[in-house]
PDB file of N, CA, C and O in Angstrom, chain B, residues numbered from 101:
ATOM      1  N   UNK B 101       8.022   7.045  -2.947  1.00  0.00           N
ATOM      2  CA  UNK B 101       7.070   6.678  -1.912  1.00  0.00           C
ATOM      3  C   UNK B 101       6.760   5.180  -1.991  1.00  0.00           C
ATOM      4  O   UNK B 101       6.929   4.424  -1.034  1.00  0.00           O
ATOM      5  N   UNK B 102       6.206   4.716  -3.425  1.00  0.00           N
ATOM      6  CA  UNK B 102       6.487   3.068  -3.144  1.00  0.00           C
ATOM      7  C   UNK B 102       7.110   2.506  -2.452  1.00  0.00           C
ATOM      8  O   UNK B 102       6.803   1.768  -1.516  1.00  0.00           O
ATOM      9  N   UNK B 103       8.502   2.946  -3.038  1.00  0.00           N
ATOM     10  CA  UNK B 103       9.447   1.496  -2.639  1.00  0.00           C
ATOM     11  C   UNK B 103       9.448   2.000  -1.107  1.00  0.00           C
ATOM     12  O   UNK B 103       8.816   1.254  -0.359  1.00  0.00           O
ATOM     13  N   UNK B 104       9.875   2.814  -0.669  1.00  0.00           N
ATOM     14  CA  UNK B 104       9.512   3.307   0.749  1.00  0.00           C
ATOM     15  C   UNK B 104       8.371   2.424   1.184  1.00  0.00           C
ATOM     16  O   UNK B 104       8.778   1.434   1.791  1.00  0.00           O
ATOM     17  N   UNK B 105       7.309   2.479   1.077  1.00  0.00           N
ATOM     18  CA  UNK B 105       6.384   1.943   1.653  1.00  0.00           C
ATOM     19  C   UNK B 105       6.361   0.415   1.475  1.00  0.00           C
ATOM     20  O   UNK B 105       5.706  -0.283   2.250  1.00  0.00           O
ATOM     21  N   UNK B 106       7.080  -0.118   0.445  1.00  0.00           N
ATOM     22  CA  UNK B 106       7.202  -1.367   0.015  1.00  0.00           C
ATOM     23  C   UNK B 106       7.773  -2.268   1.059  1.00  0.00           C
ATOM     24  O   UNK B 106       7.268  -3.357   1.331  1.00  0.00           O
ATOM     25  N   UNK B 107       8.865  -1.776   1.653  1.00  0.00           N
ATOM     26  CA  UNK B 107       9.487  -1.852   2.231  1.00  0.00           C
ATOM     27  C   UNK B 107       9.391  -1.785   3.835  1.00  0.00           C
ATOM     28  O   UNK B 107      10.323  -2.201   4.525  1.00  0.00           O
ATOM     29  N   UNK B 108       8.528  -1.385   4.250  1.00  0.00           N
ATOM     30  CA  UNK B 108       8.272  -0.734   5.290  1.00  0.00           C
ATOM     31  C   UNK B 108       7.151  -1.860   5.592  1.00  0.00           C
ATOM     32  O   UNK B 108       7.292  -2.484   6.644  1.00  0.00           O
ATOM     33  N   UNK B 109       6.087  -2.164   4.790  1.00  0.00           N
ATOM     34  CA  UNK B 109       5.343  -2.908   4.552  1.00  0.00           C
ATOM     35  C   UNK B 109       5.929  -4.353   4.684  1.00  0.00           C
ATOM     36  O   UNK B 109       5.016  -5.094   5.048  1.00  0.00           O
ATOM     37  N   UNK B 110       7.379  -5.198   4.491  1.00  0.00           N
ATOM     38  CA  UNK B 110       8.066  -6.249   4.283  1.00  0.00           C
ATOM     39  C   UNK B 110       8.312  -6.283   5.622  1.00  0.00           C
ATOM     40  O   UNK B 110       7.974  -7.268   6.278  1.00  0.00           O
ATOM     41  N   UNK B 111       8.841  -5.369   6.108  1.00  0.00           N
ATOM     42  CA  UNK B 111       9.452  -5.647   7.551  1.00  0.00           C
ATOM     43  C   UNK B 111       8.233  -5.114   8.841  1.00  0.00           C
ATOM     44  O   UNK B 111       8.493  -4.488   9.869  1.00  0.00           O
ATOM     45  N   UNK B 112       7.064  -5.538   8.432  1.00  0.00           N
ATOM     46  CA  UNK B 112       6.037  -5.617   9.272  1.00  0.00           C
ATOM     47  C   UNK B 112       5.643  -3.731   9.999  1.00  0.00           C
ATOM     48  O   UNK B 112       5.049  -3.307  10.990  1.00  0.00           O
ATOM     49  N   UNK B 113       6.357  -3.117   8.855  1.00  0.00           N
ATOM     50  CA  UNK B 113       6.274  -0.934  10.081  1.00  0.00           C
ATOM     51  C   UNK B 113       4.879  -0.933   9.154  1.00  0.00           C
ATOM     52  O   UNK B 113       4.269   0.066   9.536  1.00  0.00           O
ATOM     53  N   UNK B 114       4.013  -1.665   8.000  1.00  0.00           N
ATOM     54  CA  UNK B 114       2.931  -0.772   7.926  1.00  0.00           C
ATOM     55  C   UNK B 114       1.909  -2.347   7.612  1.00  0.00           C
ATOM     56  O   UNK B 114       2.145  -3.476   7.184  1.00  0.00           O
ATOM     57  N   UNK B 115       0.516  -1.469   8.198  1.00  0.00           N
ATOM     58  CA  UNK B 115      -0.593  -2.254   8.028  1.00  0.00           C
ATOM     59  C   UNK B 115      -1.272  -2.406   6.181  1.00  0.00           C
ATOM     60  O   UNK B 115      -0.866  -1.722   5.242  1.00  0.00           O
ATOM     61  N   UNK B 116      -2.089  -3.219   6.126  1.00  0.00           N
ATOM     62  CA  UNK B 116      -2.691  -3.058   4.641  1.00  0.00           C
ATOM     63  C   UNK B 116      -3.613  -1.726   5.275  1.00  0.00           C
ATOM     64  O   UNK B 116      -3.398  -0.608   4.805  1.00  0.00           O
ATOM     65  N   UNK B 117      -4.392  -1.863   6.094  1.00  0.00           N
ATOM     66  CA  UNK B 117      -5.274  -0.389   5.910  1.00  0.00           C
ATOM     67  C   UNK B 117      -4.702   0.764   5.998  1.00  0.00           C
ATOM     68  O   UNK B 117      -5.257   1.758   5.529  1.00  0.00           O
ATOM     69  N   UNK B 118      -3.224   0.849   6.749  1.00  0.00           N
ATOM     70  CA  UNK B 118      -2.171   2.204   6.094  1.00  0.00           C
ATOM     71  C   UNK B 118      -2.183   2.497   4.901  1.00  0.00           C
ATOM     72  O   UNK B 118      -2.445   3.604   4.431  1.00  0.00           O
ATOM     73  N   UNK B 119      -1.852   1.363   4.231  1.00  0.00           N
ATOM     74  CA  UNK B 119      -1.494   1.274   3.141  1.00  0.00           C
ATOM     75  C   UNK B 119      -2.623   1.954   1.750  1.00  0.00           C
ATOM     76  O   UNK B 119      -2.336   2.366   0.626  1.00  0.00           O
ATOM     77  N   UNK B 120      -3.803   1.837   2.387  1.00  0.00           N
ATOM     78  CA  UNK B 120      -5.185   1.929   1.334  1.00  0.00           C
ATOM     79  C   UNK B 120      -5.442   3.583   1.871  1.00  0.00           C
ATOM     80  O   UNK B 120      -5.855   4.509   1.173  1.00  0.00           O
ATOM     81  N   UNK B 121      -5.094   3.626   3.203  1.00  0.00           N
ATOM     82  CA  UNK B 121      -5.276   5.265   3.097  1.00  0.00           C
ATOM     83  C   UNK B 121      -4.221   5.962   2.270  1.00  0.00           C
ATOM     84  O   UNK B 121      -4.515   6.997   1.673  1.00  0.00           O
ATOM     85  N   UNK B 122      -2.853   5.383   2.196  1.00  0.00           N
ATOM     86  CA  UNK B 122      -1.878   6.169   1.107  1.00  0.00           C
ATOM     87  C   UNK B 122      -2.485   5.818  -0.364  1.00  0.00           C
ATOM     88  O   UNK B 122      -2.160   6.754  -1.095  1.00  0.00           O
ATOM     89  N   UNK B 123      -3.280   4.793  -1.145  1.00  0.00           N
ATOM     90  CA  UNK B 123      -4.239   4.499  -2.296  1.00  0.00           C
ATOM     91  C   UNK B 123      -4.991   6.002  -1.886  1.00  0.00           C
ATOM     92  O   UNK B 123      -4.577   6.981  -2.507  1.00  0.00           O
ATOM     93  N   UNK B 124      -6.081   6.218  -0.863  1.00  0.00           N
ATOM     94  CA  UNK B 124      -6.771   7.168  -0.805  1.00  0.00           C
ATOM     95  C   UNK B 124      -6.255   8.614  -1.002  1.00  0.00           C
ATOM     96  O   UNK B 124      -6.850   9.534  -1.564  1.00  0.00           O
ATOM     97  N   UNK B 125      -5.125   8.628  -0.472  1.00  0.00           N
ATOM     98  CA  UNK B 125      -4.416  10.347  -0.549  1.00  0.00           C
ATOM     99  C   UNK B 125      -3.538  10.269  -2.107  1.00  0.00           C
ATOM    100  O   UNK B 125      -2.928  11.258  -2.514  1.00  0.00           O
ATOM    101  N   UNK B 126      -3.572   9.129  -2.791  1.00  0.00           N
ATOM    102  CA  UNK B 126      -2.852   9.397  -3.886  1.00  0.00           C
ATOM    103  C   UNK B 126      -1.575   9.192  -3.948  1.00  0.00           C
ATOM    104  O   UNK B 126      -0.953   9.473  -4.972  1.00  0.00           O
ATOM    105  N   UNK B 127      -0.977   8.664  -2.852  1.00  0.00           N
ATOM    106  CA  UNK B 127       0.595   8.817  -2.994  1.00  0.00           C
ATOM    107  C   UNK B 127       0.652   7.553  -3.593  1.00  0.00           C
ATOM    108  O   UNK B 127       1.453   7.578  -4.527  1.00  0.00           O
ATOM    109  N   UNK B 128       0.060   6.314  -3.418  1.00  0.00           N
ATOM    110  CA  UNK B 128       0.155   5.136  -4.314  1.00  0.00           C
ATOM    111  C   UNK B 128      -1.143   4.805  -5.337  1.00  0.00           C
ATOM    112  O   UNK B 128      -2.347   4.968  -5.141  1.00  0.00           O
ATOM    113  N   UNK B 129      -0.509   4.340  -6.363  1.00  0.00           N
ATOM    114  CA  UNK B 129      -1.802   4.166  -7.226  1.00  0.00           C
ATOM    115  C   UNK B 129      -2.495   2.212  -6.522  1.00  0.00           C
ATOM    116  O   UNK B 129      -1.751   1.507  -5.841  1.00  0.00           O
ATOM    117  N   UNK B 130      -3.392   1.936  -6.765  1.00  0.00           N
ATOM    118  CA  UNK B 130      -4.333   0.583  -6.791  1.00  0.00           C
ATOM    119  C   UNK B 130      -3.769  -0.891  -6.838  1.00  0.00           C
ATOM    120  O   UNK B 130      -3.964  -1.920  -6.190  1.00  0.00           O
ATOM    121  N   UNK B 131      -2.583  -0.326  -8.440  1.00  0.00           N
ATOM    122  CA  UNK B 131      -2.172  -1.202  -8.705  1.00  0.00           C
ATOM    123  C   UNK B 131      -0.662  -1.570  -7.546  1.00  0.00           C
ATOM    124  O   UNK B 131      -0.166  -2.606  -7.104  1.00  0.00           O
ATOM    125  N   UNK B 132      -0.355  -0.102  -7.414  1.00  0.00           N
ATOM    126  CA  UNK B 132       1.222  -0.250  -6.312  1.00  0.00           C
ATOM    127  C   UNK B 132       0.838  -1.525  -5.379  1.00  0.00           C
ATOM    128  O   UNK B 132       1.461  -2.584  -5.312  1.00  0.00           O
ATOM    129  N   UNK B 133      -0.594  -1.083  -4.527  1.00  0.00           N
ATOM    130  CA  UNK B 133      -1.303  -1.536  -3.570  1.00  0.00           C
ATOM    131  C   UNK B 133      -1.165  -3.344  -3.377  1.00  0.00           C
ATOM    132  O   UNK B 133      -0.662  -4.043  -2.498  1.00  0.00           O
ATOM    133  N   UNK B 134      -1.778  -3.606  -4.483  1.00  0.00           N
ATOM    134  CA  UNK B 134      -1.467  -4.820  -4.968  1.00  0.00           C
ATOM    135  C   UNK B 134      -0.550  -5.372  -4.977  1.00  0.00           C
ATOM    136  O   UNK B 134      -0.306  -6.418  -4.375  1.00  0.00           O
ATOM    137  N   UNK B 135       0.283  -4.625  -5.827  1.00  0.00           N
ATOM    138  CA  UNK B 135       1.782  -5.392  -5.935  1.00  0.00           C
ATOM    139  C   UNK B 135       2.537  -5.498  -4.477  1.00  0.00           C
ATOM    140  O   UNK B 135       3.315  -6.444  -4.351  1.00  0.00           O
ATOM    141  N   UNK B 136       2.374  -4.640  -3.413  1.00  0.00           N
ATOM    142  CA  UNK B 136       2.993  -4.539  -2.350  1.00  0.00           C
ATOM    143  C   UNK B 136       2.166  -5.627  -1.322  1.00  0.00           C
ATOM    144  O   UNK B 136       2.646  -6.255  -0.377  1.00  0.00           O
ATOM    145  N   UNK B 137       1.192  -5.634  -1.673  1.00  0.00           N
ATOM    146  CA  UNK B 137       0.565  -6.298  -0.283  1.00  0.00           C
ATOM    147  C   UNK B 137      -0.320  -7.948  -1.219  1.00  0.00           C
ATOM    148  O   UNK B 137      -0.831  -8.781  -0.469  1.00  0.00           O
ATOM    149  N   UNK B 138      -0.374  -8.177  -2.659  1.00  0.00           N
ATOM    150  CA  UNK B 138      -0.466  -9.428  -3.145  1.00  0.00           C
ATOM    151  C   UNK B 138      -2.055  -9.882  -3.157  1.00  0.00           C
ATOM    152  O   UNK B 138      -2.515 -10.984  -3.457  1.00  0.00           O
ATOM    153  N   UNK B 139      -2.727  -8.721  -2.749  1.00  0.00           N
ATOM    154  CA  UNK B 139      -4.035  -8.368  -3.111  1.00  0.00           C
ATOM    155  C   UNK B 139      -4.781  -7.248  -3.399  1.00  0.00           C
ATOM    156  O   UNK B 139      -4.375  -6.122  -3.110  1.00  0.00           O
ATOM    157  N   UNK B 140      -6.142  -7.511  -4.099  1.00  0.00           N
ATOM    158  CA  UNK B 140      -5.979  -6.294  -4.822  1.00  0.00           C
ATOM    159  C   UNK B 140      -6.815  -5.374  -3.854  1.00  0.00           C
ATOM    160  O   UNK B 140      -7.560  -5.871  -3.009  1.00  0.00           O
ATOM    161  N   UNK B 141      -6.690  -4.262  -3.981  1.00  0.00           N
ATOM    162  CA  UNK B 141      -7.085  -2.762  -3.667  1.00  0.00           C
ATOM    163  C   UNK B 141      -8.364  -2.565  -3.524  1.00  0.00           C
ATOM    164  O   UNK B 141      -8.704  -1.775  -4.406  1.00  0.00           O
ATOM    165  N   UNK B 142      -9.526  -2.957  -2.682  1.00  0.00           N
ATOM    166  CA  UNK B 142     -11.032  -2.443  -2.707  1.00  0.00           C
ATOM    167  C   UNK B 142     -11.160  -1.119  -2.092  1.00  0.00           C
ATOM    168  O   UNK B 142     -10.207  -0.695  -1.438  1.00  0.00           O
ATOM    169  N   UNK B 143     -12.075  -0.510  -2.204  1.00  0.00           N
ATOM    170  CA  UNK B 143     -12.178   0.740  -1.866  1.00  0.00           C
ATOM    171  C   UNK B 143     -13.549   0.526  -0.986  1.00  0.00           C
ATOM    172  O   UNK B 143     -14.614  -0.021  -1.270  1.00  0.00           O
ATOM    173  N   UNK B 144     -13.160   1.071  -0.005  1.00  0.00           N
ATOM    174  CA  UNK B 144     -14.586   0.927   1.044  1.00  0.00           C
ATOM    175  C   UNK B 144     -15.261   2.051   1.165  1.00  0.00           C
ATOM    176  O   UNK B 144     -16.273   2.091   1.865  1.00  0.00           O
TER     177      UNK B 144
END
């Protein structure tokens, strides 16, 4: 699911707030979050 989303994320198919709802459902951990998008992970 990372690199999937990593990826997906590079070529502009996902938003950062996509991204924090997949942090929310668990499929990525905080830190993935970070590493993919180069900031870190707040939780609202």
């Amino acid at each position: 699911m990372f690199e999937s989303l990593k990826e997906r994320y590079e070529k502009n198919w996902c938003r950062k707030d996509q991204l924090a709802r997949f942090v929310q459902l668990a499929a990525i951990t905080p830190e993935q979050y970070e590493e993919i998008t180069g900031e870190p992970y707040s939780a609202i």
